[in-house]
C-alpha positions as semicolon CSV with decimal commas, in nm:
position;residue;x (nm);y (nm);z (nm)
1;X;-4,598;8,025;-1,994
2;X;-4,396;8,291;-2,079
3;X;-4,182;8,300;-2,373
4;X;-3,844;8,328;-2,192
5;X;-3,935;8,048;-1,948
6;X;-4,038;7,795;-2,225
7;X;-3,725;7,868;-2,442
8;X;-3,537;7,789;-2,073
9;X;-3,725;7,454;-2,018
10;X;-3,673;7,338;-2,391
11;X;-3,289;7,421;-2,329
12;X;-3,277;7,191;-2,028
13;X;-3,477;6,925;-2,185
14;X;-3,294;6,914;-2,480
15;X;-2,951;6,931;-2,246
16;X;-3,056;6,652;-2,057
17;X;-3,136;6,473;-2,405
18;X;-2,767;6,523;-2,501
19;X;-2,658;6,413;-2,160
20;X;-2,862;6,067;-2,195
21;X;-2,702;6,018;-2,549
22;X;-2,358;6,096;-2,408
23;X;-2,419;5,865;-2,120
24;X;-2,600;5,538;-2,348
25;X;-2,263;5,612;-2,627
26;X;-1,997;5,593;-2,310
27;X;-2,162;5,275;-2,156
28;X;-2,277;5,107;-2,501
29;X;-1,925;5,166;-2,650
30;X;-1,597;5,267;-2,364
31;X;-1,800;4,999;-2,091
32;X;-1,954;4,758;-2,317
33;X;-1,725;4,471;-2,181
34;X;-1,809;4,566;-1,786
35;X;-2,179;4,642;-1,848
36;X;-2,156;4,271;-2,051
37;X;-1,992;4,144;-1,743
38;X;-2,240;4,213;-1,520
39;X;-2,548;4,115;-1,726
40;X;-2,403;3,794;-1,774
41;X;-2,298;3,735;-1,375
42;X;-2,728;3,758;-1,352
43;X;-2,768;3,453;-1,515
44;X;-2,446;3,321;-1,686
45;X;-2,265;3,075;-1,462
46;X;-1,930;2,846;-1,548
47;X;-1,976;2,459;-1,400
48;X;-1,712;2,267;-1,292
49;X;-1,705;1,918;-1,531
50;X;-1,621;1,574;-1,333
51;X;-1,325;1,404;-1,483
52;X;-1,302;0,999;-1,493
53;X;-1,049;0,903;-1,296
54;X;-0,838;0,629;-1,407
55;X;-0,850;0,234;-1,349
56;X;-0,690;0,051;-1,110
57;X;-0,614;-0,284;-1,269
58;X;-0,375;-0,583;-1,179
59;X;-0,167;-0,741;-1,455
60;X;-0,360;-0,964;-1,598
61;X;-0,599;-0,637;-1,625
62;X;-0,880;-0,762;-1,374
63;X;-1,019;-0,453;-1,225
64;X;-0,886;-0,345;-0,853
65;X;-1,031;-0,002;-0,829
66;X;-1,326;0,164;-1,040
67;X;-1,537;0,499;-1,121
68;X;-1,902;0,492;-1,141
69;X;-2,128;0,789;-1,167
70;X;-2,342;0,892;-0,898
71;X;-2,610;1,162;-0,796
72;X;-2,546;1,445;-0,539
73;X;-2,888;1,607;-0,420
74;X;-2,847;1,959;-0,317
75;X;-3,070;2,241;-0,219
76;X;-3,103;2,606;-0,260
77;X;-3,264;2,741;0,067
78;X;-3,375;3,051;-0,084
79;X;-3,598;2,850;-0,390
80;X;-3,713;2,526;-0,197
81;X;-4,092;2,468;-0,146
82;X;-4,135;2,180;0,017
83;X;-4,481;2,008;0,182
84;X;-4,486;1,785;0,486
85;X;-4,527;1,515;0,254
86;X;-4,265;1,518;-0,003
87;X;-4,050;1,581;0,334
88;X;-4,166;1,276;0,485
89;X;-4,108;1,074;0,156
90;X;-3,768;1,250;0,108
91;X;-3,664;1,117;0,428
92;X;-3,696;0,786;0,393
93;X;-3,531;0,783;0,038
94;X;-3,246;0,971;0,210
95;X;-3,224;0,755;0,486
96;X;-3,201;1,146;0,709
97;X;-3,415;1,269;0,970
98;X;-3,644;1,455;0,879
99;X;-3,500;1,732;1,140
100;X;-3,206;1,732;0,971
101;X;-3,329;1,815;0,625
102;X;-3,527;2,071;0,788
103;X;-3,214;2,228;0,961
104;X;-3,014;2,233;0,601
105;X;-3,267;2,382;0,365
106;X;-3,356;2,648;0,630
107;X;-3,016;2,817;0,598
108;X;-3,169;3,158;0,431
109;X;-2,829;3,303;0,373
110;X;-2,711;3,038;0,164
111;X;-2,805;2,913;-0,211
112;X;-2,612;2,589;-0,186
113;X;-2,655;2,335;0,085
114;X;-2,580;1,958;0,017
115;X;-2,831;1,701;0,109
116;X;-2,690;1,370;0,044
117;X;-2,377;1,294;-0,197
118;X;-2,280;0,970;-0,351
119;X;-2,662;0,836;-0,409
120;X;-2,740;0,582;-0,641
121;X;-2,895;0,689;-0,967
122;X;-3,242;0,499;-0,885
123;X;-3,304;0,709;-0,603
124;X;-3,198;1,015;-0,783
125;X;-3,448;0,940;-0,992
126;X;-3,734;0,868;-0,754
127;X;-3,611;1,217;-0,568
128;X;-3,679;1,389;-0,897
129;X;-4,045;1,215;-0,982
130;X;-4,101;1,458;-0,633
131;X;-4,072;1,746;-0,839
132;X;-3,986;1,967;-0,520
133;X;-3,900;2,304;-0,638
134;X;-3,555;2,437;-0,520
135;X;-3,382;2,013;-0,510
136;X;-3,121;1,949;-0,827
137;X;-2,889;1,713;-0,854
138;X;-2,535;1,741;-1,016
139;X;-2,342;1,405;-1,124
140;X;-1,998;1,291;-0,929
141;X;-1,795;0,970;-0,929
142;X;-1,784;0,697;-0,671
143;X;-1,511;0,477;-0,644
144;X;-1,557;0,091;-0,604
145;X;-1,261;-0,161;-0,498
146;X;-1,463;-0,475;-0,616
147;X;-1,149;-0,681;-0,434
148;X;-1,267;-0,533;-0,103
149;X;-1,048;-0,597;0,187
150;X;-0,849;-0,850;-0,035
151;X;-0,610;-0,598;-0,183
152;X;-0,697;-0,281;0,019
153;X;-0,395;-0,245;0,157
154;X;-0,166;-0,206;-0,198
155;X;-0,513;-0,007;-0,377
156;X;-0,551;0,223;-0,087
157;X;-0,914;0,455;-0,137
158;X;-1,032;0,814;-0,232
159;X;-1,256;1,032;-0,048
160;X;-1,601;1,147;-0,096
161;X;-1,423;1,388;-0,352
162;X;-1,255;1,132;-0,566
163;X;-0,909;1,208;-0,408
164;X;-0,646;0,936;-0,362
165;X;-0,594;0,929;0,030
166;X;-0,391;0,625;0,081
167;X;-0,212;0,351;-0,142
168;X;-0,193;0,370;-0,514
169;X;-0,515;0,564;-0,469
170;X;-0,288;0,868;-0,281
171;X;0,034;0,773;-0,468
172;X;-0,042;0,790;-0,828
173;X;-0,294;1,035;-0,755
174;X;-0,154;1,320;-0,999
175;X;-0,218;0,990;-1,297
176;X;-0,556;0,843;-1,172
177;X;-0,738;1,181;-1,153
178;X;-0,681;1,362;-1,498
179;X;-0,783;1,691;-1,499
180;X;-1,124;1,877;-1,442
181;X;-1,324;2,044;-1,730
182;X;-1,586;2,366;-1,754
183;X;-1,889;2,455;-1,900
184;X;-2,060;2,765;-1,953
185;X;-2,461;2,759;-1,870
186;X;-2,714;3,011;-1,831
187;X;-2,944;2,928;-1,514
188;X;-3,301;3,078;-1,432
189;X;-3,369;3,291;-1,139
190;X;-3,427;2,989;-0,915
191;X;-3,064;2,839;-1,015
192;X;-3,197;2,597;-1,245
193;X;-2,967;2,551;-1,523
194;X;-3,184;2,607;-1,844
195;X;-2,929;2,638;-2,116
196;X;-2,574;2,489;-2,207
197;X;-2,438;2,809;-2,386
198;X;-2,089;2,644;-2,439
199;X;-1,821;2,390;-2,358
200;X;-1,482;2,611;-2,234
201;X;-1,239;2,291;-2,125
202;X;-1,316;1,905;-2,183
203;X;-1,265;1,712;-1,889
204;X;-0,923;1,484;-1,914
205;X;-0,941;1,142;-1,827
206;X;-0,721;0,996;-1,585
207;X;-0,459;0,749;-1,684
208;X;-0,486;0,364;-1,588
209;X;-0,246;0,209;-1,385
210;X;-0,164;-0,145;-1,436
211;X;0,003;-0,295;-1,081
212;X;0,221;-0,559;-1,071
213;X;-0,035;-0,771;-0,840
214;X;-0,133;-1,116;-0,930
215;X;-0,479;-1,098;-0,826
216;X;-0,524;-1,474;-0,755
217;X;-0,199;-1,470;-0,544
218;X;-0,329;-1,211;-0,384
219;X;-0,615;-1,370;-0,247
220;X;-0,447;-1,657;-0,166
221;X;-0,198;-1,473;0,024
222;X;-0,449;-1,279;0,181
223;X;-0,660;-1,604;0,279
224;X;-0,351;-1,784;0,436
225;X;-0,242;-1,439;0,605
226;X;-0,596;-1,428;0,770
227;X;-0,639;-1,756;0,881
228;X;-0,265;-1,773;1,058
229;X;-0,305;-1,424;1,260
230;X;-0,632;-1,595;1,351
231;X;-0,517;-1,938;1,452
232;X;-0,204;-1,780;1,648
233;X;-0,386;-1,493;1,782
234;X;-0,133;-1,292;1,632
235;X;-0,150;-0,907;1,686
236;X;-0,091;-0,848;1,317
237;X;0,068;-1,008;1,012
238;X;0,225;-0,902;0,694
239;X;0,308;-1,106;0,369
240;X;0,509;-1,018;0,053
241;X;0,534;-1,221;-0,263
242;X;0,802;-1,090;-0,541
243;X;0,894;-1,184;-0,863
244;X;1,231;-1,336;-0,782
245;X;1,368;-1,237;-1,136
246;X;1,215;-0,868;-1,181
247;X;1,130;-0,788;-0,790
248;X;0,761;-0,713;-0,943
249;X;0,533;-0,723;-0,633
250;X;0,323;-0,988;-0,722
251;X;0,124;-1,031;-0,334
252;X;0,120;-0,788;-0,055
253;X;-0,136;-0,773;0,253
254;X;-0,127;-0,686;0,626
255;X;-0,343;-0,768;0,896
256;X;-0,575;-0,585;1,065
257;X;-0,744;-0,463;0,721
258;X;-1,021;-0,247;0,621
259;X;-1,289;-0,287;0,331
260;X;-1,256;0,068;0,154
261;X;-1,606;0,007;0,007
262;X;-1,680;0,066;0,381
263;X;-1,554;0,391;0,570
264;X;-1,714;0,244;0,934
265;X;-1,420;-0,025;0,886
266;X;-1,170;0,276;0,826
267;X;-0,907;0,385;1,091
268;X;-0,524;0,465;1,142
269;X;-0,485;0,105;1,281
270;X;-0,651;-0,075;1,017
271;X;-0,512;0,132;0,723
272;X;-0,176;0,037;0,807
273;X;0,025;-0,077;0,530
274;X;0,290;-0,270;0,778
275;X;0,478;-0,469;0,515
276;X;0,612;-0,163;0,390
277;X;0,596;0,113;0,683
278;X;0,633;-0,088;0,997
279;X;0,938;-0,192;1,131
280;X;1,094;-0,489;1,287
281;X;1,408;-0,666;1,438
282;X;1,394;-0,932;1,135
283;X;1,606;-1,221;1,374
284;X;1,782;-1,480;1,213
285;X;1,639;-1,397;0,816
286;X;1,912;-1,188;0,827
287;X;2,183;-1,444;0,893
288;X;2,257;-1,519;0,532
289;X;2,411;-1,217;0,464
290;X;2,709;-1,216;0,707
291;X;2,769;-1,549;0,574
292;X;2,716;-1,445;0,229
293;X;2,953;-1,135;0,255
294;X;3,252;-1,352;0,463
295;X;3,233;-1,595;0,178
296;X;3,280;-1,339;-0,089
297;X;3,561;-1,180;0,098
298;X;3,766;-1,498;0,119
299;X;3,764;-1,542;0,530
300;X;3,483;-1,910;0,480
301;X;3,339;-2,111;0,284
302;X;3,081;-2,321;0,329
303;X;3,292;-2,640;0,465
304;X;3,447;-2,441;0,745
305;X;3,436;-2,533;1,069
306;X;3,325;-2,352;1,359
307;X;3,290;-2,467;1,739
308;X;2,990;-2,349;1,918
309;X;3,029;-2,580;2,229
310;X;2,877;-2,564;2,512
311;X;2,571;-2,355;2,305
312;X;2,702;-2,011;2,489
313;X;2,963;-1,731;2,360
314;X;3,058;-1,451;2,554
315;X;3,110;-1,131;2,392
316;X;3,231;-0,813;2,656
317;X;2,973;-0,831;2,927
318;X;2,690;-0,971;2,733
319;X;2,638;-1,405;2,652
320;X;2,523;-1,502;2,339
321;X;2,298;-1,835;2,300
322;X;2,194;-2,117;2,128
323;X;1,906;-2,348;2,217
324;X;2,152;-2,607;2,313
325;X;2,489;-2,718;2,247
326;X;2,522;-2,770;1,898
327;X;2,880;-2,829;1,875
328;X;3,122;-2,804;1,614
329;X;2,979;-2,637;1,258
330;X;3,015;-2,600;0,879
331;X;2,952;-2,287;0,822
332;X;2,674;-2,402;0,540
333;X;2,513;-2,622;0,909
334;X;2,533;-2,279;1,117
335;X;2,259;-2,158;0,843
336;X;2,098;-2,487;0,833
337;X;2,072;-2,514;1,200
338;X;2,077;-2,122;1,292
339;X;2,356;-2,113;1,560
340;X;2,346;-1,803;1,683
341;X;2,694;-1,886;1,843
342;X;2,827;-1,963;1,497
343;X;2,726;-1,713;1,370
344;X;2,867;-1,444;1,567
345;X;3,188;-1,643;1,497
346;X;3,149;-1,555;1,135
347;X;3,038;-1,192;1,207
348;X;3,345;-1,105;1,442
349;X;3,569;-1,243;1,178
350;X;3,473;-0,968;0,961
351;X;3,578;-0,557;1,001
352;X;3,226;-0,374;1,075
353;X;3,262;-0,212;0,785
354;X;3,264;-0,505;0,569
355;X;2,901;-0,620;0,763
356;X;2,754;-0,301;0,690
357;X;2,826;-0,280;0,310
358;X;2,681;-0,608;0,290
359;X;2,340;-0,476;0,474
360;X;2,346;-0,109;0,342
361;X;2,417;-0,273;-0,026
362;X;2,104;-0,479;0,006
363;X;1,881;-0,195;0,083
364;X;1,884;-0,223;0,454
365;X;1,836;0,197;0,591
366;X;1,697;0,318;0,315
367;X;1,358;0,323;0,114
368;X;1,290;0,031;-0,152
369;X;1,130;0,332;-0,353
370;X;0,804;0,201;-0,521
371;X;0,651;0,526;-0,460
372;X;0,393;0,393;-0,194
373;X;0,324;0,718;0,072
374;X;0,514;0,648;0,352
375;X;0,801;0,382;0,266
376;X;0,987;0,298;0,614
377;X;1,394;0,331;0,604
378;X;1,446;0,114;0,844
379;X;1,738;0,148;1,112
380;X;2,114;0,083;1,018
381;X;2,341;0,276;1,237
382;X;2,691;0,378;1,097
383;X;2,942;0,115;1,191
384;X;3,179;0,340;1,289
385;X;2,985;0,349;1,641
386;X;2,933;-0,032;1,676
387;X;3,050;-0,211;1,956
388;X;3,156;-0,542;1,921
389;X;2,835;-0,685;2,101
390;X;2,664;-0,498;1,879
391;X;2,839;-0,655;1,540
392;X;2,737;-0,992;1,722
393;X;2,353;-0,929;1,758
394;X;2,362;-0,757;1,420
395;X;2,457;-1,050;1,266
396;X;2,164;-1,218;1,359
397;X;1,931;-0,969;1,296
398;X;1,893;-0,803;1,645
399;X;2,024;-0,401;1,677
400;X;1,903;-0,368;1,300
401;X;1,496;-0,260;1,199
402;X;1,409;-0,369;0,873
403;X;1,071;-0,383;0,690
404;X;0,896;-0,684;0,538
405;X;0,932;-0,560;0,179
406;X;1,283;-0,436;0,253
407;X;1,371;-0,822;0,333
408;X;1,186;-0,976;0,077
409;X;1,347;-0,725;-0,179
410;X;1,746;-0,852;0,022
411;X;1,669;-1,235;-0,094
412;X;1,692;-1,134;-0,447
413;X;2,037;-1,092;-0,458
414;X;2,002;-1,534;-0,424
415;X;1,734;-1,574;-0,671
416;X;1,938;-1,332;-0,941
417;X;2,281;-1,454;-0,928
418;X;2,416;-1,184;-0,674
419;X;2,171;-0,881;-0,807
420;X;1,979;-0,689;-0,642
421;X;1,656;-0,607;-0,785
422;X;1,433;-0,262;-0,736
423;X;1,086;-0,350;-0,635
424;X;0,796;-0,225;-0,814
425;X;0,409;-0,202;-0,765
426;X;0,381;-0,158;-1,122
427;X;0,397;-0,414;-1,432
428;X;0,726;-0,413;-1,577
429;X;0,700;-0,454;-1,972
430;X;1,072;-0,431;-2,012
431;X;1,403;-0,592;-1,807
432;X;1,464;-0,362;-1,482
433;X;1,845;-0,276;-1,435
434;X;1,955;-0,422;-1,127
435;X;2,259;-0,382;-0,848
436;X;2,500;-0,652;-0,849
437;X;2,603;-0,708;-0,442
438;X;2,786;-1,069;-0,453
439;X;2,909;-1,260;-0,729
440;X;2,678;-1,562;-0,857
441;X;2,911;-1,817;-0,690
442;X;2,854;-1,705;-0,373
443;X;2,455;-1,649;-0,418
444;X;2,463;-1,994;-0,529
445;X;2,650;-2,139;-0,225
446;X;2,437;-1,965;-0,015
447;X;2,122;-2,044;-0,142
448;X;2,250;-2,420;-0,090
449;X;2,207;-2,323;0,254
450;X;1,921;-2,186;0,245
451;X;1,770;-2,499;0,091
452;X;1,973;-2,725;0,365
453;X;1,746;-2,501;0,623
454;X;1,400;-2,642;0,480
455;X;1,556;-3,024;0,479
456;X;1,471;-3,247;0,710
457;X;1,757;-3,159;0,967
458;X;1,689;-2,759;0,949
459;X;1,479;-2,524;1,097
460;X;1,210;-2,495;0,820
461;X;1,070;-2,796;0,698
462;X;0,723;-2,663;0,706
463;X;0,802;-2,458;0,437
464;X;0,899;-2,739;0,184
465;X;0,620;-2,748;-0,122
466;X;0,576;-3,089;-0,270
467;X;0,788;-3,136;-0,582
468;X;0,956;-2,796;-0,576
469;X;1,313;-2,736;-0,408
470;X;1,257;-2,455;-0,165
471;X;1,490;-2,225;-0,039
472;X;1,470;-2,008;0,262
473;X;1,568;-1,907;0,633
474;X;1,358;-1,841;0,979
475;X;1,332;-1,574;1,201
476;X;1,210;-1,537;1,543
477;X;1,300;-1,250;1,755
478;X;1,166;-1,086;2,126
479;X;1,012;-0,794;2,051
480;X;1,147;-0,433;2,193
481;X;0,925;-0,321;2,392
482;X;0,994;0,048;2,573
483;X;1,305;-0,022;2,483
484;X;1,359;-0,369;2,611
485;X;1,314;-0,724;2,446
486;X;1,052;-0,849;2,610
487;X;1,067;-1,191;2,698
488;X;0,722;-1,349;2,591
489;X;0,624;-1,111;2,296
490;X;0,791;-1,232;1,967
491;X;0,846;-1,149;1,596
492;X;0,799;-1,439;1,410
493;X;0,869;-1,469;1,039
494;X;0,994;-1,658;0,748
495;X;1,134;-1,585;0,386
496;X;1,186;-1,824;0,102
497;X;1,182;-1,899;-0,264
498;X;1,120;-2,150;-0,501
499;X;1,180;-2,352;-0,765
500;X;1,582;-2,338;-0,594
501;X;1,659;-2,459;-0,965
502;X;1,506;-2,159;-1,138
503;X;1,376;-1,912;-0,883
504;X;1,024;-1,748;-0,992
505;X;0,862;-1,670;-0,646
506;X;1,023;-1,480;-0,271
507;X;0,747;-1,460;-0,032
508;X;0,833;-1,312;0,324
509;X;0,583;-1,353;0,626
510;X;0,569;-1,231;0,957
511;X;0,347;-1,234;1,221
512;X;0,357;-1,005;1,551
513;X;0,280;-1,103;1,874
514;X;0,191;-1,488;1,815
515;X;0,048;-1,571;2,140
516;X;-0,167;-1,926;2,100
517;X;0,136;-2,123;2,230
518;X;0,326;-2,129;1,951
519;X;0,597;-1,892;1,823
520;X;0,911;-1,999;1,629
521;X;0,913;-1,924;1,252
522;X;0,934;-2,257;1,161
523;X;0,617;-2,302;1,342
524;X;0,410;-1,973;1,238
525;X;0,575;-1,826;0,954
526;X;0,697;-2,127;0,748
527;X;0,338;-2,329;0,684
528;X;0,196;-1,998;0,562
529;X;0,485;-1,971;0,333
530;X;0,453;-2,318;0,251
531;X;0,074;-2,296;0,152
532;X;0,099;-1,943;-0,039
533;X;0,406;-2,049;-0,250
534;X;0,225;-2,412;-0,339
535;X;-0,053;-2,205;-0,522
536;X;0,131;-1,910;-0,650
537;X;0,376;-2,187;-0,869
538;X;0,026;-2,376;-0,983
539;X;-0,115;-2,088;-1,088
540;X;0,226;-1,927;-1,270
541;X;0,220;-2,286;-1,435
542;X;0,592;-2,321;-1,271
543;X;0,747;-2,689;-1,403
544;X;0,874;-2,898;-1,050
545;X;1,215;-2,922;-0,992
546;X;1,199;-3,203;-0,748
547;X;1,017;-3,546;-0,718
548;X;0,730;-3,532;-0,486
549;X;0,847;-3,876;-0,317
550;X;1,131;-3,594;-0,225
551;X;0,905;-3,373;-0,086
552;X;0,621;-3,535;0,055
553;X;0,769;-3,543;0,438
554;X;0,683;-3,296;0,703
555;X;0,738;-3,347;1,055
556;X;0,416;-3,364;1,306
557;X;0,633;-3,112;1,570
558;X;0,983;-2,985;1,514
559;X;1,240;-3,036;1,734
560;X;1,414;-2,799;1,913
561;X;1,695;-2,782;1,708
562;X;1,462;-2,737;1,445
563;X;1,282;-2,499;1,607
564;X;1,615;-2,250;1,622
């Protein structure tokens, strides 16, 4: 080679030397952190970390809702090598068609395909003694409700992702779940993780939540619920048990129900938390507040007289009725006997405004604010467009939607001295403030009444509970249907308390659509009340207030008068 030539060549190799230096100082030093980057998106990978999500207990901290780990058995498509054997065998510990895992790991643009999710860990484990390249598992969190059906309705459930999706489950969601953590790992060309390099965010626990439920009333009341929507081949049923001091929710439970342990059992029917987001014309339940709110304004008391001869009142076009003639009232016997005629008597005496302070003051139109998703309002129209017929039927619970809890949360103003209490799903450690509506003479006249109405001579006494005074008022009302009552579909319900001498338990009850012959509230509502209220004051250990030779009667069929 000539000499010019081979100085030429040496040039260019050494220039292209230079150039490769230049070019391995530029990356190794101004790109170091992109060229790290990119090494470490090869085979460096950051995992998502399960958090535990929080306990569901009641108060007396038995468990209603609980996380246990699980296996999820996924697939990359790309790495799996599977024979017709281990297919076969997979299969059956799946419980999947074999077609089916065939048509998920033969998705060749995808390294991620889920097989099953939510598998117990022995499985898991007899899935791994397979050894089928290209199947890994990653851990997750089931939730179990080991009360089932019993208290699904207050719990709620979570989805296949451990997300709240109704109840306590969907309310306190942001609490229960806590917060997700990370990892960094280093996985092989197959996406088998082979290393944990480092921990970048510990998961966060989720808080517990401690409800105000009684567990054992809670079955109860769930028991007696079940077997009255049966026995009346009721459409549905609701009942509510408070605290009558602290408006702690100590029962709640609806009918039709759903085991969240079981999604077949799971639908927008069943679901349905009706005590607190269904609606109803509540009927005569409502009639002690009229009465309660004329008393405290001076126009009654309890020994005045009222004529509701012949059992009819006309009010503009439209008749109001009683069963029968019932003749002349106290106002204390129009609650006892629940003349309708009475008491639109009583209502009509009183400006509409003072009526609707008296409902809107109890909670009556507007949420009772425990936080549950989907609290109902309830309908109470201003009363600056009543009509006078209107003020009538109000008064005895007809024009006016209400829900369960709503009513059961109204009789605490007569188990508190005149205060209204805010309801709670949660344990209260501490005295809740509360609303004062009447004064405690007139809650205690009127709870008089109310006890009157379970005697003998009133419209509920099968609600009475051996050796306890009991407290409480019917309600039976013809449904609205398409916008008219319908004149064989009823609302039937009943609330009370009890001891009367130092009130520790409301429970409200209602059942829709009765239709085994029988539908008055002292004949569907009261008994349950009756039953679920003798076992919630055993179990609180409540002392009696009454003798049982004072308690020990209840009538084989009530009367029509009783019936109301």
């Amino acid at each position: 080679m000539p000499a010019g030539r081979a100085r030429m060549v040496l040039a260019l190799l050494i220039l292209g030397l230079i150039g490769l230096l230049m070019r391995a100082a530029y990356l190794q030093g101004l790109q170091n952190d992109f060229l790290q980057q990119k090494g470490e998106a090869r085979y460096s990978r950051i995992v998502e970390m399960s958090a535990d999500r929080g306990m569901i207990t009641d108060r007396n901290g038995e468990i209603l809702a609980i996380s246990s780990p699980v296996a999820s058995v996924y697939a990359d498509p790309q790495a799996i090598t599977i024979t017709p054997a281990q297919l076969k065998e997979l299969s059956e510990l799946l419980a999947m068609d074999e077609a089916e895992i065939e048509r998920r790991i033969n998705r060749e643009q995808s390294r991620f395909v889920y097989l099953k999710r939510q598998i117990v860990p022995e499985i898991a484990e007899r899935i791994h003694a397979l050894r089928i390249p290209g199947i890994a598992f990653e851990t997750e969190f089931k939730r179990y409700y080991p009360e089932g059906e019993g208290a699904a309705h207050v719990v709620g459930f979570t989805d296949i992702n451990d997300q709240g999706q109704e109840g306590v489950e969907r309310g306190w969601n942001a609490v229960l779940a806590g917060e997700m953590g990370s990892r960094r790992v280093l996985k092989d060309n197959k996406g088998r993780i082979i290393e944990d390099v480092e921990n970048i965010r510990a998961p966060k626990p989720g808080q517990d939540v401690i409800l105000s439920l009684d567990r054992r009333i809670q079955h109860i009341a769930h028991r007696e619920l079940k077997k009255a929507v049966a026995v009346h081949k009721a459409k549905a049923g609701s009942i509510v048990a408070l605290d009558a001091q602290t408006g702690e929710v100590l029962a709640l439970t609806n009918f039709p129900v759903y085991n969240p342990n079981s999604r077949s059992s799971i639908n927008s029917e069943r679901i349905r938390n009706r005590a607190l987001i269904d609606t109803f014309e509540p009927g005569s339940t409502l009639k002690p507040f009229p009465v309660a709110v004329a008393i405290e304004a001076g126009h009654v008391n309890p020994n005045t007289r009222f004529q509701t001869s012949p059992g009819t009142f006309k009010v503009g076009r439209s008749v109001i009725r009683d069963v029968r003639d019932k003749g002349v009232l106290s106002v204390a016997e129009v609650i006892q006997v629940s003349s309708n005629v009475g008491m639109v008597k009583i209502a009509l005496s009183l400006p509409p405004q003072t009526l609707w302070e008296i409902y809107s003051n109890t909670g009556f139109g507007l949420p009772v604010g425990t936080g549950y998703p989907g609290e109902a309002n309830g309908l109470l129209r201003p009363y600056n467009r009543w009509r006078p017929v209107e003020q009538a039927t109000m008064s005895f619970g007809h024009g006016i939607s209400v829900s369960l809890m709503q009513l059961a949360r109204a009789y605490t103003i007569f188990t508190t001295g005149g205060e209204l209490k805010p309801v709670t799903l949660e344990k209260q450690e501490f005295p809740v403030m509360a609303q004062r509506v009447i004064s405690s003479k007139t809650a205690l006249a009127v709870g008089r009444m109310l006890e009157m109405a379970t005697q003998a001579a009133g419209t509920a006494p099968l609600a009475r509970v051996n050796g306890y005074r009991v407290a409480g008022k019917t309600g039976t009302a013809h449904k609205l249907v398409d916008g008219k009552y319908a004149k064989d579909r009823y609302i039937s319900s009943f609330v009370g308390y009890a001891p009367v001498s130092n009130p520790r338990v409301i429970i409200a009850v209602m059942l829709d659509e009765p239709s085994a012959g029988k539908y008055f509230g002292g004949e569907v509502a009261a008994p349950v009340f009756s039953r679920v209220m003798a076992e919630a004051l055993r179990i609180l250990n409540v002392p009696h207030d009454a003798s049982a030779t004072d308690m020990v009667w209840f009538p084989a069929a009530l009367t029509e008068d009783q019936k109301g």
